[in-house]
N, C-alpha and C positions, 0 to 999 in steps of 0.2 A: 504494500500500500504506500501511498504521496505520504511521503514525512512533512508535516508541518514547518513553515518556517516562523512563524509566527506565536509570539507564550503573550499571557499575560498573566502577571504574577501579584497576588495582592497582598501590599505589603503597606497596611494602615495601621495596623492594631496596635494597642501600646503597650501590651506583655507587662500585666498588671502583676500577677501571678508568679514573675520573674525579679520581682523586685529591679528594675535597671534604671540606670540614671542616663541611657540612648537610647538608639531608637533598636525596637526587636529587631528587626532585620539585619541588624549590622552586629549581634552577639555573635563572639565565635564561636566555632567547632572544630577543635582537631587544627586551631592556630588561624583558618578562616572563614569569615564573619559567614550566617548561614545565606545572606540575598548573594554575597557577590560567591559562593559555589553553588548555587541554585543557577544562577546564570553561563560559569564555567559550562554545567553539565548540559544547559539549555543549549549551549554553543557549540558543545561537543556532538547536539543531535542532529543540530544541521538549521539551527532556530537563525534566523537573520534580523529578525525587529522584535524587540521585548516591549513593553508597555507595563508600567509599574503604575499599581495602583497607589498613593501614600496619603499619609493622614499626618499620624503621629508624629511630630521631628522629622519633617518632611526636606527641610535645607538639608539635615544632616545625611537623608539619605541621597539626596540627589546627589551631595559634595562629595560621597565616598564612591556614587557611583559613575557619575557623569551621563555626557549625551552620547558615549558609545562604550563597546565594552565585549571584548576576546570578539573582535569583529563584528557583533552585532550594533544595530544604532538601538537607540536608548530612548522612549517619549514618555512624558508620565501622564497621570489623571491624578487631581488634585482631590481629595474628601474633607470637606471642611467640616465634617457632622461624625466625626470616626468616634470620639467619646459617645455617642449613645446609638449608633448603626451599629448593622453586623454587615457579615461580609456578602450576602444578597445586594445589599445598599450600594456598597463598595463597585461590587461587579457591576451592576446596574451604570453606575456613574462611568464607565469605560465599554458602554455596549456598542457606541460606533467602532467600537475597534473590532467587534466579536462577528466581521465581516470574510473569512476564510477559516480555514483549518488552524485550529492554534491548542496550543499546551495550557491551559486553566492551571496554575499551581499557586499553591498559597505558601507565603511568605517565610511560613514556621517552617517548613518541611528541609531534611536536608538528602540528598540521595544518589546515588551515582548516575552516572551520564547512561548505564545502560539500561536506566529505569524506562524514562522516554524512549528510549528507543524499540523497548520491549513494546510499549502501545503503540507506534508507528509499526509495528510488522502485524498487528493483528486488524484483522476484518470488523469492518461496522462502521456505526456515525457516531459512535457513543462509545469510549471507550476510558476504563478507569482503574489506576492500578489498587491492587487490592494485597492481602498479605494474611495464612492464618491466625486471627485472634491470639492473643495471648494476654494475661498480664505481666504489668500493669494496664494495657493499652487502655486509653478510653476513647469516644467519638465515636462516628458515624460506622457501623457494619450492614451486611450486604451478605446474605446466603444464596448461593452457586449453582444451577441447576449442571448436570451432568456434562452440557457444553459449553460451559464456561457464561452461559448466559445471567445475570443478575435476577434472580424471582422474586428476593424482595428486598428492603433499602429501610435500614432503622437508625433511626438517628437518638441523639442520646436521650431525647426526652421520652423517646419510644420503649427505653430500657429498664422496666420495671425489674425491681427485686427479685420477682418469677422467670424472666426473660432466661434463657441456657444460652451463653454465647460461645459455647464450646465448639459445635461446628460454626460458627460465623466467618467472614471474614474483615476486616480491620480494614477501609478504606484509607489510603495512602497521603491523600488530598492531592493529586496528580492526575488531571484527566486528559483526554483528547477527545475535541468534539468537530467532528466536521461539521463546513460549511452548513449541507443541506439540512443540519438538525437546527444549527442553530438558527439559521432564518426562518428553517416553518414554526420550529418548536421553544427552544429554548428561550430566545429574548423577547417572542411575546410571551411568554408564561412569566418571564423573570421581570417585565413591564407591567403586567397586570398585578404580580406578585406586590410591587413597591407599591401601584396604584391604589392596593388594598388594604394598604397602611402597614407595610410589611418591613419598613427600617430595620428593624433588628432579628430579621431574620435571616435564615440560612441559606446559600443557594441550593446547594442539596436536596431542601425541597421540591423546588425544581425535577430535579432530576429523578428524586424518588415518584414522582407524577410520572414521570417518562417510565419509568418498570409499573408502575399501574396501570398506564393508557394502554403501553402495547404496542404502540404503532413506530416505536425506536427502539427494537431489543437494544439493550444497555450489557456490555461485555466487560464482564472480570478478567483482569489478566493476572495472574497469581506472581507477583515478583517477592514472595518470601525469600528467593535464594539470594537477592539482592539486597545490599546495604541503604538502608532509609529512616528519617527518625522523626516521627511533628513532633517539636519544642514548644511544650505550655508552660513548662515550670521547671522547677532546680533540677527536679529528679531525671527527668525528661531530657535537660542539658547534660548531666553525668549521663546517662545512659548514651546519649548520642556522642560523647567527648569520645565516650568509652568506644565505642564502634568503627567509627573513624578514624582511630591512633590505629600507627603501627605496635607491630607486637610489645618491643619496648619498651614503648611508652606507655599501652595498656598493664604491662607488668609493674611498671610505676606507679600509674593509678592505682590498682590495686593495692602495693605495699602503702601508700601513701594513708590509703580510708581504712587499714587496721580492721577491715570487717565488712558487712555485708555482703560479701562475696556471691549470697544466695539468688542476688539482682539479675548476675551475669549469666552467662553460657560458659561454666567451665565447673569441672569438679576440684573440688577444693579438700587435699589432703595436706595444708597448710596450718590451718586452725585445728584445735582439736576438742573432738565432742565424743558428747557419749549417744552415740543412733540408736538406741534401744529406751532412752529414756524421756522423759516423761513417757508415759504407756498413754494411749488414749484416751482410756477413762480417765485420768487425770488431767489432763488439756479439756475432755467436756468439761470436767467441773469447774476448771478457772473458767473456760467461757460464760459457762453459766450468771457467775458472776461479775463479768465483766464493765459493765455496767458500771453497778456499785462501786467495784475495786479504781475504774475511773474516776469519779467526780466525788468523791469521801477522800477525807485524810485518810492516812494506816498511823497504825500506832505509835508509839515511840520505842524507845531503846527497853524498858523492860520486859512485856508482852512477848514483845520478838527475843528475848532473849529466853522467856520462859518454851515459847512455842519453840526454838530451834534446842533449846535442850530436852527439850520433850521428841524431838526425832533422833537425835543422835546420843542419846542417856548420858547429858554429861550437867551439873550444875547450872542453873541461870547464871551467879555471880561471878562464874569463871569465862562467860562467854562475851563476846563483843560482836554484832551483827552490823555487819556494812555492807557496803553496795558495789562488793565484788571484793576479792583480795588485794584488788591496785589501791584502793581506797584505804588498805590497811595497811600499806605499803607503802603511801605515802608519809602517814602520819610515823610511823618507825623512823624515817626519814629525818624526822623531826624530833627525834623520841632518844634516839640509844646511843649518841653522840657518835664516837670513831667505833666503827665495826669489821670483823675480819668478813670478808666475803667468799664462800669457799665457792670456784670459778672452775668449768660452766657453770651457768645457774641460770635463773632467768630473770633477763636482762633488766628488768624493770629497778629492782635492787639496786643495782650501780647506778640508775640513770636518777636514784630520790638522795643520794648522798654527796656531798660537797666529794670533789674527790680527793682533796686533804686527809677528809677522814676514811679512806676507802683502807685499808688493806687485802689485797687478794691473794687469798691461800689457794692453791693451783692445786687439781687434782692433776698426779703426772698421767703425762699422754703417755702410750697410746690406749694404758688401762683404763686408766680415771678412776680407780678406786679411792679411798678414803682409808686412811690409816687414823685413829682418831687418839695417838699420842703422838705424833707428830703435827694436825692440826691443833691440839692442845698447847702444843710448849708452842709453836710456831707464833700461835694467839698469844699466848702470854707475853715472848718477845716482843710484837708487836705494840702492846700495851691497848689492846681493843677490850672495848666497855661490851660487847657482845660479837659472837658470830651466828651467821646466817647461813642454812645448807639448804637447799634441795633436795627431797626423798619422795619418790623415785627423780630423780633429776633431770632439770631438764637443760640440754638437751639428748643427753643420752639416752635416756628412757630408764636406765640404773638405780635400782634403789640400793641403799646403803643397808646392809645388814641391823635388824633391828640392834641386833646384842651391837654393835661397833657402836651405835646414836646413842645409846644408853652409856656405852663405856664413855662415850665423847661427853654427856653432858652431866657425869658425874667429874670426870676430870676437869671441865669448864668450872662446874659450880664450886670447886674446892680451891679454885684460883679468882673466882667473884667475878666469874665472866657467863652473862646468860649466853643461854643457844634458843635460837628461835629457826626453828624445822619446818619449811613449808611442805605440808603435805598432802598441795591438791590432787594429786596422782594416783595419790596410797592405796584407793579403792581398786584400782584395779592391780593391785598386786594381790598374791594370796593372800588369803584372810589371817587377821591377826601379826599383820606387819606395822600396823599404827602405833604411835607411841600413847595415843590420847588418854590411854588406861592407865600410864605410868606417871601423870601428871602431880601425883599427891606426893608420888617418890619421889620425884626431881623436881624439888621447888624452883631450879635455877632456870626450866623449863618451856618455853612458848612455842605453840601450832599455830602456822600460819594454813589457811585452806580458801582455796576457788573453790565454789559451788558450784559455779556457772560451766567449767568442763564434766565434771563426774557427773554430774545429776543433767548434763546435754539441756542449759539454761541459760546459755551465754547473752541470749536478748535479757531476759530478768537482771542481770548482775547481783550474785548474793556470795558473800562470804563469809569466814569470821575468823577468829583470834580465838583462841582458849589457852587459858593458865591458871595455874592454885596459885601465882603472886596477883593477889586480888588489890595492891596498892597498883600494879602495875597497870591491869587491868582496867584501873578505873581512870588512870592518866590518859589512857587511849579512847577508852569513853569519852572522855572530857574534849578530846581534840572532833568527837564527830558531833553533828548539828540535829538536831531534836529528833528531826524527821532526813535521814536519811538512806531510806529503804521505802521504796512505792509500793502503792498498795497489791498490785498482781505481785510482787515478789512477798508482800503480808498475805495472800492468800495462799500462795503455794505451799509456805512452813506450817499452816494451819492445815492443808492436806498431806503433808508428807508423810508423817507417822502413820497412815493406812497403808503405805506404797514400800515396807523397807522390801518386804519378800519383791516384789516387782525391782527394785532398785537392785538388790541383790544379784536375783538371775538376772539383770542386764550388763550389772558387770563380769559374771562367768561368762556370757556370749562375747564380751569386749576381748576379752582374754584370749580364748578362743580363736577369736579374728585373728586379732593382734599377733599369735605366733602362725597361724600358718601364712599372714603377711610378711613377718620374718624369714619363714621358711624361703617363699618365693625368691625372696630377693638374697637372701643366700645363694640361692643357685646362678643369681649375675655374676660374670666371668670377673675375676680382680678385685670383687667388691669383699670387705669386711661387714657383717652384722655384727653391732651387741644385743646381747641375750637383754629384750625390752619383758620391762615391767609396768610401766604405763600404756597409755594406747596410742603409742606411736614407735617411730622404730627410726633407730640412728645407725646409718651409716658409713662406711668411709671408703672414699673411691679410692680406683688406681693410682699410682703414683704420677704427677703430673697433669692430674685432670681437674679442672674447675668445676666447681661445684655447681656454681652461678651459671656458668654455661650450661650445664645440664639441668638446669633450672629453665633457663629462660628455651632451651631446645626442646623438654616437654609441657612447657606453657605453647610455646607456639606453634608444633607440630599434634600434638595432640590435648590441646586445651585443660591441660591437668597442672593442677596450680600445688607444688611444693617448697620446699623451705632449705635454703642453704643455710650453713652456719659461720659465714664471713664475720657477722658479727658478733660474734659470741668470744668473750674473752677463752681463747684455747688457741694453742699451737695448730698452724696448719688448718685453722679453721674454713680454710677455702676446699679443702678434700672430705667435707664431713657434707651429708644432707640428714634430715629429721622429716619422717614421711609420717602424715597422720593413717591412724588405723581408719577406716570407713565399710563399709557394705563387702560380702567377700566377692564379690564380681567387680564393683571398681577397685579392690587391694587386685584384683587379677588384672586387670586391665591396668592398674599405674607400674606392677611390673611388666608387663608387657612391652610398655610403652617406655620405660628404662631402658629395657633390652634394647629396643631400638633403636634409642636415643646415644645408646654406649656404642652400639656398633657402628654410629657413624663417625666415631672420631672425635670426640667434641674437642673445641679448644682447647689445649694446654694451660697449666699455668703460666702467668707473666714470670719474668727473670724476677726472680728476688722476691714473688710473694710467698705469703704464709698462711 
């Protein structure tokens, strides 16, 4: 079919929802702004005259864009009424232009040049890309009859509660409409439309009339396999940054936002969780309350201090309940003056302390074990007010023999130096590896614990502190603020104690995983495992191989998102990775996809790293 030479693109609206102090059209993507690649790709289709609709900061668009642009000439329509039209209004005020074959795209959209072009190779007068539903998408969808033909056309206010938009698909806002539609059909409908006092409507109406009347089958062309994004708001910009960046940079992204990973297209055995936990009856019943747990305070520090020793049997007055382990991690920060840090560890610990008072006691490579009368005098030497370990450690996955912690912090306490033992991990070692039962005998004693990995609750944030020095105790109360734990994390400790046997068997299945994910990647050719305890698994490449490479070659070869250990205080940190345990079909698939990644060779190390 005749490729259009002619778009008009509308680009008024003032991207309320985007917080911006420009004009929408001119936010970037991926480094450029989304009108002027909107136009790129327009230009790459074979477009020669664009016609821009503007409204909002209308010099400023003109001024970025000018009167011509990658060869195209350049004419606008002015909208002086864009704060309370929509974009029916908009299109309407540019209908002398809607005199040939032209690309309709609206302003927000950003998407590759073989988007368009995909609707110029398809048959009709009415042609609109389209893409399967997903979320978060919102706007206008379109379900498919068998030939690709449009049989009906719902727009958002169409989309009630009940609506299923699982077969739907996600209109693109990208159409192509021949000449003959739009002189018989289109601009008198879209004339009568305004005449009817239609300013703030949609033109899709429009066009949703054209799959009603009949007499314009209206053609889906499915470019899911193509890159495209409408920009309404924050999320909607991170999503499209995200899409448009090369690999690289999407790996940035990613390390950058520390988390929701869950947004993207990639499995993520970087974070680590526990996928067996919460069980579903327990997620209905926070839903159920959800509500309430919203718009009510949650209670304060004692309550929660009762309900969380009431799940894990330990004293109210020995507990500290915060809003995740980083939160108690910082306040230690502020708490235990110079502390020895026994290194690996996770990293968060180095990053709350002056590094004055940092001392780091090194577990040696390539064991890593913990001798804990050498960490003892080392401490002492040192003159540190307390040390800080890791059990099972991260990043190795190694837990420290209970009797060694015990021996450590009976030797610590006989020199007046506490130990404070983070032991988010511990559940999933075998049972009775926790120190939390020996707390009365070792007064010199502190458990640090993440809730949010074992109990797979990382959106909640819940941790806590436990110690029998209840002066200590109360100092670290003192540092947190009345209210800081939300109410869904107050409801979930109020249900937990029905859930230990559920809790339980989820970490025998984590386990479970966990080793025969080891196993696998044992069988990678030059690779080192250490025997993991936690639910993840460390370990150490060939001699001269990057780690970070093999990182970034199975993020972009096969969208599997892992964890180098370049920065983690350890020798040769650049030959080590930390793979989270997950599903045992993606643990099969992220060694798979190792293998593949090793047998290409990857980079070497640089001269002189470590």
């Amino acid at each position: 079919m005749k490729r259009p030479t002619k778009a008009v693109v509308l680009a008024a609206g003032l991207g309320r929802r985007l917080g911006l102090d420009h004009a929408k059209p001119l936010l970037p993507v991926a480094g450029t702004p989304i009108l002027l690649r909107t136009l790129d790709s327009l230009a790459a289709a074979g477009v020669r005259q664009a016609v821009l609709v503007v409204g909002h900061l209308a010099d400023e668009v003109r001024a970025a864009v000018g009167e011509t642009h990658a060869g195209m000439s350049v004419t606008y329509v002015h909208s002086d009424a864009y704060r309370t039209t929509n974009n029916a209004y908009s299109l309407w005020l540019a209908r002398e232009e809607l005199d040939q074959d032209v690309y309709l795209v609206e302003g927000d959209v950003v998407f590759d040049p073989e988007l368009p072009l995909a609707l110029a190779a398809a048959d009709g007068e009415v042609i609109t890309a389209v893409a399967p539903h997903r979320p978060p998408m919102n706007g206008t969808v379109v379900t498919l009859g068998a030939d690709g033909t449009v049989s009906a056309m719902l727009l958002p206010a169409q989309q009630g509660p009940g609506i299923d938009l699982g077969e739907t698909f996600k209109t693109a806002n990208v159409h192509l409409l021949r000449e003959r539609y739009l002189r018989e059909e289109f601009v008198p409908a879209l004339t009568a439309l305004i005449a009817d006092g239609g300013h703030g409507a949609y033109y899709e109406l429009v066009i949703a009339d054209t799959v009603t009347g009949g007499r314009f089958p209206v053609h889906g062309v499915d470019c899911g396999h193509l890159r495209w994004y409408e920009v309404d708001d924050l999320t909607d910009h991170a999503a499209a940054e995200y899409l448009f960046a090369d690999d690289d940079d999407r790996l940035t992204i990613l390390e950058n936002l520390h988390g929701g990973y869950w947004r993207y297209d990639l499995v993520d055995h970087r974070l680590l969780y526990n996928l067996y936990f919460p069980p579903a009856s327990l997620v209905d019943e926070l839903a159920h309350d959800f509500r309430d747990a919203l718009v009510h305070y949650p209670v304060g520090h004692l309550p929660l201090q009762q309900l969380l020793g009431a799940a894990i049997r330990q004293p109210a007055d020995r507990l500290v309940v915060a809003n995740g382990a980083s939160e108690l991690i910082k306040i230690l920060g502020g708490l235990l003056g110079r502390v020895g840090l026994v290194v690996p560890g996770f990293n968060e610990y180095e990053a709350v302390f002056d590094e004055a008072d940092i001392h780091r006691i090194h577990l040696p490579a390539p064991a890593f074990t913990m001798d804990p009368a050498r960490v003892a005098e080392e401490a002492g030497r040192a003159g540190v007010a307390a040390v800080i370990i890791t059990s099972p450690n991260n990043p190795t996955s190694m837990a420290v023999p209970r009797a060694d912690l015990v021996t450590l912090a009976r030797l610590l306490a006989a020199a007046g130096i506490r130990l404070v033992v983070d032991e988010s991990f511990v559940d999933f070692c075998a049972p009775g590896h926790s120190l939390e039962p020996d707390l009365a005998e070792l007064p010199g004693l502190t458990v640090v614990k993440s809730m949010s990995k074992v109990y797979g609750i990382g959106g909640l944030r819940l941790g806590y502190l436990l110690s029998a020095d209840l002066g200590f105790v109360a100092d670290v109360r003192a540092a947190l603020p009345i209210w800081n734990v939300n109410g869904f994390a107050e409801s979930f400790l109020r249900l937990l104690p029905r859930y230990r046997d559920a809790f339980a068997a989820s970490c025998a299945q984590v386990r479970r995983d966990r080793d025969e994910l080891a196993g696998l990647l044992a069988a990678l050719p030059g690779v080192t495992v250490y025997p993991p305890d936690a639910n993840y698994v460390m370990l150490r490449l060939p001699e001269g191989t990057s780690a970070l490479d093999v990182v970034r070659r199975t993020f972009s070869g096969h969208g599997i998102l892992i964890k180098d250990c370049g920065g983690k205080s350890m020798p040769d940190g650049d030959r080590y990775l930390r793979v989270a345990c997950r599903a045992p079909q993606e643990n099969a698939r992220l060694a798979d996809a190792l293998a593949a990644v090793m047998a290409e060779r990857p980079t070497p190390l640089a001269t002189g790293a470590s």
